[in-house]
C-alpha positions in Angstrom: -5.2 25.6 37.7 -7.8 23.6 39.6 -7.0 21.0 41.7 -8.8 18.4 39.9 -7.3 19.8 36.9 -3.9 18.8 37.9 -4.9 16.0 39.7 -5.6 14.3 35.9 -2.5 16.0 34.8 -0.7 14.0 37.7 -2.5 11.0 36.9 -1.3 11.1 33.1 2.9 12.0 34.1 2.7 9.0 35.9 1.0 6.6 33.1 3.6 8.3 30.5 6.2 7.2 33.1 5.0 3.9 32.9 4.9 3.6 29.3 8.5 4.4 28.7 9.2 2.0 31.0 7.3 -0.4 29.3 8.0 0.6 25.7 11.6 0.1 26.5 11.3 -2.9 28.1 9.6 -4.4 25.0 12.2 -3.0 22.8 14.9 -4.7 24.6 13.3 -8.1 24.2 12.6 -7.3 20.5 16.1 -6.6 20.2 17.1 -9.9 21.9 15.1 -11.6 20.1 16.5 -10.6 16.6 20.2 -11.4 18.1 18.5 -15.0 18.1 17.2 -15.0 14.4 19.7 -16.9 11.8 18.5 -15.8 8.9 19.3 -12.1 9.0 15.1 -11.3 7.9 14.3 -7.5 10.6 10.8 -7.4 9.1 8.3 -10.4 9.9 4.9 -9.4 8.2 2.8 -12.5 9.8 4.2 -11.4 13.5 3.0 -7.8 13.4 -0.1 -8.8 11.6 -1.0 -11.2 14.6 0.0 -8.4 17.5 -2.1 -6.1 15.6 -5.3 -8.6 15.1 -4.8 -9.3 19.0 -4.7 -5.3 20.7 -7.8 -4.4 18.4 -9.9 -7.6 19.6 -8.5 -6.7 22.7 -9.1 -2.9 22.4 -11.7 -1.3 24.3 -11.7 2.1 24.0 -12.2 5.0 23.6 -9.1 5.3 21.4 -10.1 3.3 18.4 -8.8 0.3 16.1 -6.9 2.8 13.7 -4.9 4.8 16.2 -4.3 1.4 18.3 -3.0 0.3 14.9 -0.7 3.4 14.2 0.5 3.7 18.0 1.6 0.0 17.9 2.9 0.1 14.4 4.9 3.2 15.8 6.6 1.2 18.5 7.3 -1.8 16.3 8.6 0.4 13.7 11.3 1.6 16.1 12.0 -1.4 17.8 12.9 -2.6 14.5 15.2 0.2 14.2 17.1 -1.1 17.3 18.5 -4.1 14.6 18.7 -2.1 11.5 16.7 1.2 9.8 14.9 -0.4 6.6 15.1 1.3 3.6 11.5 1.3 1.8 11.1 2.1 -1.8 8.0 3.9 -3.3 7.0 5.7 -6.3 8.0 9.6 -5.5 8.3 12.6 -5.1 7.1 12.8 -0.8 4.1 13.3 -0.6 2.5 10.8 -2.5 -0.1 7.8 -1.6 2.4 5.5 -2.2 4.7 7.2 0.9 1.5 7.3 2.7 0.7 3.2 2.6 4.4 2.7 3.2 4.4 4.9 6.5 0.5 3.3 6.9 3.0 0.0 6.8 6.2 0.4 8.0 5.8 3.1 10.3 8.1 6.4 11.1 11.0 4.2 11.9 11.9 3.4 8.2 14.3 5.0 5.9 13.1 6.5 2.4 13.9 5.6 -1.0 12.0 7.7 -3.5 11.8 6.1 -7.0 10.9 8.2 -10.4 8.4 5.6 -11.5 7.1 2.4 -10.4 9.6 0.1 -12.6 12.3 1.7 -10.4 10.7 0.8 -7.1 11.0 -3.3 -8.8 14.6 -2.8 -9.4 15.6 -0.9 -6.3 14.6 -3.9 -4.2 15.8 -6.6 -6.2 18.8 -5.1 -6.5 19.2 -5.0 -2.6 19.6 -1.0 -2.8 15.5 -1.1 -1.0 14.4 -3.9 1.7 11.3 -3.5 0.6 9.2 -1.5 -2.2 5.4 -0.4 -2.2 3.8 -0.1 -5.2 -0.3 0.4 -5.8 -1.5 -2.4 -7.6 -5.4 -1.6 -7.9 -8.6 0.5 -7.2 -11.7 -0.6 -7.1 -13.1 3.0 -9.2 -10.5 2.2 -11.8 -9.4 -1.3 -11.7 -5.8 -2.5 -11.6 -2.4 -1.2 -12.6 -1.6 -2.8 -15.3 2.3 -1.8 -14.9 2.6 -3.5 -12.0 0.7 -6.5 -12.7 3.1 -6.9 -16.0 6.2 -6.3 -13.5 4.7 -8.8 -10.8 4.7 -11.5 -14.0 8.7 -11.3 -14.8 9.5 -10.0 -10.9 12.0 -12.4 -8.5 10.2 -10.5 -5.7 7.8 -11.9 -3.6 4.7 -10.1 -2.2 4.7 -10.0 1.5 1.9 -7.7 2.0 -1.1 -5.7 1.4 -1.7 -1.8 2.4 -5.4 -0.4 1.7 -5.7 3.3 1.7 -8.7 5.4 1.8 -7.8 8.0 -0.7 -9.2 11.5 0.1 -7.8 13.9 -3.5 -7.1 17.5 -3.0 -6.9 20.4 -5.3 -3.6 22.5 -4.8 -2.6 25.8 -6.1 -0.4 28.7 -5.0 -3.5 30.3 -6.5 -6.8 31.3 -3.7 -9.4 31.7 -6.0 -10.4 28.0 -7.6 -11.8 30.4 -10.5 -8.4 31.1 -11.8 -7.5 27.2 -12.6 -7.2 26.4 -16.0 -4.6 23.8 -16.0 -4.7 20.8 -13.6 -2.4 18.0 -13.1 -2.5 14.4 -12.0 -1.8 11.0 -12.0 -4.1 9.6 -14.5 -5.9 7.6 -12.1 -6.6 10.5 -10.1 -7.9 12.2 -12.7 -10.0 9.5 -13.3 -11.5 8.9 -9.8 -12.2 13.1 -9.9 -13.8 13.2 -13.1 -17.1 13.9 -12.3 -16.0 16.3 -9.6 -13.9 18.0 -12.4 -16.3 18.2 -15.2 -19.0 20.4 -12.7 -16.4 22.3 -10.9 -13.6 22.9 -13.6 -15.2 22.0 -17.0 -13.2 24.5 -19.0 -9.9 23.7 -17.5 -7.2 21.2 -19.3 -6.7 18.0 -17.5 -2.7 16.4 -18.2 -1.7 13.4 -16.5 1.9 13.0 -14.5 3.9 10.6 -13.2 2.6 10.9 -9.7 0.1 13.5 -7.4 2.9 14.4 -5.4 4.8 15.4 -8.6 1.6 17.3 -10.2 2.3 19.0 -6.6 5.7 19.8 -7.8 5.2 20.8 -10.8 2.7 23.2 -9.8 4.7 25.0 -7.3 7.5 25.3 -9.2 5.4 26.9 -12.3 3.5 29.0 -10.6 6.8 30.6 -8.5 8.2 31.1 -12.0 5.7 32.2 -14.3 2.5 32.7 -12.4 0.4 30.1 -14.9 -3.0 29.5 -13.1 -2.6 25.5 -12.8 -3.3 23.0 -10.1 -2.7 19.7 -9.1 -4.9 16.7 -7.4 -3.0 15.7 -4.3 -3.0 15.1 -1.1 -3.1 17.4 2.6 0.5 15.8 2.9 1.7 17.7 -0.8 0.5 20.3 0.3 2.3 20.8 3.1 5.2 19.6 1.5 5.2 22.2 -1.3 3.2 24.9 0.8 0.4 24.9 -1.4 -3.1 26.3 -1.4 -6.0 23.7 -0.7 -8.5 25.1 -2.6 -10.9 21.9 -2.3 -11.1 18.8 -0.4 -12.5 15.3 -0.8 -12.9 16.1 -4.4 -12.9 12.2 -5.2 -16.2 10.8 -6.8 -16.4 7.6 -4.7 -16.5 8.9 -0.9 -15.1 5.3 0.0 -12.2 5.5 -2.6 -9.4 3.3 -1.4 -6.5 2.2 -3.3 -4.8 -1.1 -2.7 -0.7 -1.4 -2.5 1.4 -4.4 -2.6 4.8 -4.4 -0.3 7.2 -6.3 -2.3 10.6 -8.0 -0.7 13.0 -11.0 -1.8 11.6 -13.1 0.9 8.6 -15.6 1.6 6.4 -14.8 4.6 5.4 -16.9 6.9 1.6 -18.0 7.7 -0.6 -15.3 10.0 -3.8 -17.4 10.2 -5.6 -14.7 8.3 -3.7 -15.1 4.8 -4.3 -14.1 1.2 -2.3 -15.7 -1.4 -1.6 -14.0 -5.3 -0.9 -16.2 -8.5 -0.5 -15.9 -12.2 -2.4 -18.6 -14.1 -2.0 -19.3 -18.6 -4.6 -21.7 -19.3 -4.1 -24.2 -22.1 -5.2 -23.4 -25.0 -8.8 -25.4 -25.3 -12.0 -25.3 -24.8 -13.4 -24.4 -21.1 -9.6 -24.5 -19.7 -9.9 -21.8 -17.5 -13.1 -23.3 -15.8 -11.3 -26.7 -15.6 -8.3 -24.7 -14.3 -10.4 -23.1 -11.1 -12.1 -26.2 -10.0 -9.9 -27.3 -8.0 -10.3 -24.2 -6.1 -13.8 -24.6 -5.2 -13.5 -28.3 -4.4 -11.3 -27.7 -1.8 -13.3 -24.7 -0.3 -10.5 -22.2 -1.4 -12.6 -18.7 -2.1 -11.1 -16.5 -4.7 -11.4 -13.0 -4.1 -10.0 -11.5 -7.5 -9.5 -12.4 -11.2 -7.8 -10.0 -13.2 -6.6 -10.9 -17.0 -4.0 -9.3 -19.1 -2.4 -9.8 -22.1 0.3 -12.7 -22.7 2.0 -10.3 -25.0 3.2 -13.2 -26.5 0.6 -14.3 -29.1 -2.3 -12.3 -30.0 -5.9 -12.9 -28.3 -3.8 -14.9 -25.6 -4.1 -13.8 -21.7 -2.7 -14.0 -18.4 -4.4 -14.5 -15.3 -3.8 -13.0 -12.0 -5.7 -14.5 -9.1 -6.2 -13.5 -5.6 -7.4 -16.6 -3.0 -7.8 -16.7 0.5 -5.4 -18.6 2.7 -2.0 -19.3 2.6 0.0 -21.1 0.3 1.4 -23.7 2.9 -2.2 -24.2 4.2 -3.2 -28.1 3.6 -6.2 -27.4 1.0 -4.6 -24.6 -0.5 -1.2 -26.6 -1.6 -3.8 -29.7 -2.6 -5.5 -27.1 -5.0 -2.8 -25.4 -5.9 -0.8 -28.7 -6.9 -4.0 -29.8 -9.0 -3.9 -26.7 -10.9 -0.6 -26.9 -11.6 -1.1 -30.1 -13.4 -4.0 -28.4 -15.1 -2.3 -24.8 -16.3 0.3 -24.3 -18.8 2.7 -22.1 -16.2 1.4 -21.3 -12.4 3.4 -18.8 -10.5 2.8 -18.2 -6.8 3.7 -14.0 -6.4 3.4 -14.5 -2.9 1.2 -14.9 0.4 0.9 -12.8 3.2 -1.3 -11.3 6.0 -4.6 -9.6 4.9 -4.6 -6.3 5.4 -5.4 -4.5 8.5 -7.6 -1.9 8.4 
């Protein structure tokens, strides 16, 4: 070994040194600090989003914003840990985006609580069996899950966050030779943001949608050990680890910049961040030009939505439910002014929750 060599490697033992020191000095404090809280609440969305917005302005390289992001989100994760190990609930089996954005979230320092379908993730947390539950709520390639939308209508649970996260499909086999496939299995979203992808690569093969990637994943390894049928499944690198599959292509999505977004739901509110988005449900009255007299308010007091999303009341036909996206927080002064205008304007208003945009 050469001097310098080892003079670096000298250099580097004695800045891991400090880090421990350090790292453990902050989880002390964090854990003195949550012996001071009164209101029994481990997870405060609005505090982490501020100590990440502050290391990445801060940051200066070369490590760069997304690894300052998953180092730090790594340490809070298990200073949180120190007070209790929160149970997080997402649509499974492992392996699937939704376990991604909730370790993307919550960090290693978490317990897992894998839910059959996304209506289970709902109930898991309100029932106080989950702290909190991430569930994908929309794609800009395929618009917005309708399930959870309907669930976020009748929910008690509040969103206290957002996850974004660049989706990068997969296709998995315990075959090697893509020629083989003539089955694959996905989520139908997935199989919807690899259609093009699919059609030149695969156009013979028969497409069936699951309950989840990870479970095409599961499905396929579990087939293919017991009868040898030439299927695959759209997943991710993590599935196929998981069920020591074959990646016989990669970044097979049609959209290179395909990201999903995923709500983090708990039976709290969350405090303001000073970077805040807030989510409603608006039913216009049933008149002429209602839902432009609904929004002005908005615009008057400089509020800027970001989404509007309709649904169906389900209630009488041709009638519809909108969900709404604005920036800022719902305790923010011209926010509540608008808010409280369009109340009086809107046959039923409810406020699903604000929280800290998300971090990229």
């Amino acid at each position: 070994m050469s001097e310098k060599l080892k003079q670096h490697r000298d250099k580097i033992d004695a800045i891991d040194e400090q880090i421990l020191k350090l790292v453990n000095e902050r989880a002390a404090l964090a854990r003195a600090i949550g012996g001071l809280k009164d209101d029994g609440v481990i997870y405060r969305p609005e505090r982490e989003a501020q100590v990440l917005r502050r290391l990445q302005a801060n940051n200066t390289g070369p490590l760069s914003s997304e690894a300052v992001n998953n180092i730090f989100r790594s340490v809070m994760s298990n200073c949180r840990a120190l007070e209790k190990e929160l149970a997080i609930a997402f649509l499974g089996p492992l392996g699937t985006y939704s376990e991604e954005a909730a370790l993307k979230q919550f960090g290693l320092g978490c317990g897992a609580v894998v839910c059959g379908s996304i209506d289970e993730v709902f109930r898991t947390v309100e029932a106080g069996q989950a702290d909190y539950g991430v569930v994908p709520v929309e794609n800009p390639t395929e618009g917005a899950i309708g399930l959870t939308l309907d669930l976020l209508l009748t929910s008690t649970l509040k969103i206290c966050g957002e996850v974004t996260l660049p989706i990068h499909h997969c296709l998995l086999s315990q075959q090697t030779d893509i020629n083989n496939i003539s089955h694959v299995f996905s989520h139908a979203q997935s199989l919807a943001q690899c259609h093009e992808w699919l059609h030149k690569t695969l156009p013979l093969a028969e497409l069936e949608a699951v309950t989840s990637n990870a479970r095409a994943a599961q499905m396929i390894h579990d087939l293919v050990s017991a009868d040898g049928t030439f299927a695959a499944a759209i997943a991710s690198k993590r599935a196929a680890e998981i069920f020591n599959l074959n990646i016989l292509a990669e970044n097979i999505e049609d959209d290179p910049k395909n990201t999903t977004r995923f709500l983090v739901l708990g039976r709290h509110a969350v405090a303001p961040s000073g970077a805040d988005k807030t989510s409603l449900v608006m039913v216009t009255k049933n008149k002429p030009g209602a839902m432009v007299e609904l929004l002005e308010p908005l615009s008057r007091h400089g509020v800027s939505m970001t989404k509007l999303e309709s649904r169906p009341s389900k209630q009488n036909l041709w009638d519809y439910i909108f969900f709404v996206d604005i920036e800022g927080h719902a305790s923010d002064e011209n926010v509540a002014a608008a808010l409280k205008e369009c109340e009086a304007r809107a046959s039923l208003i409810k406020v699903l929750g604000s929280y800290p945009v998300a971090i990229i």
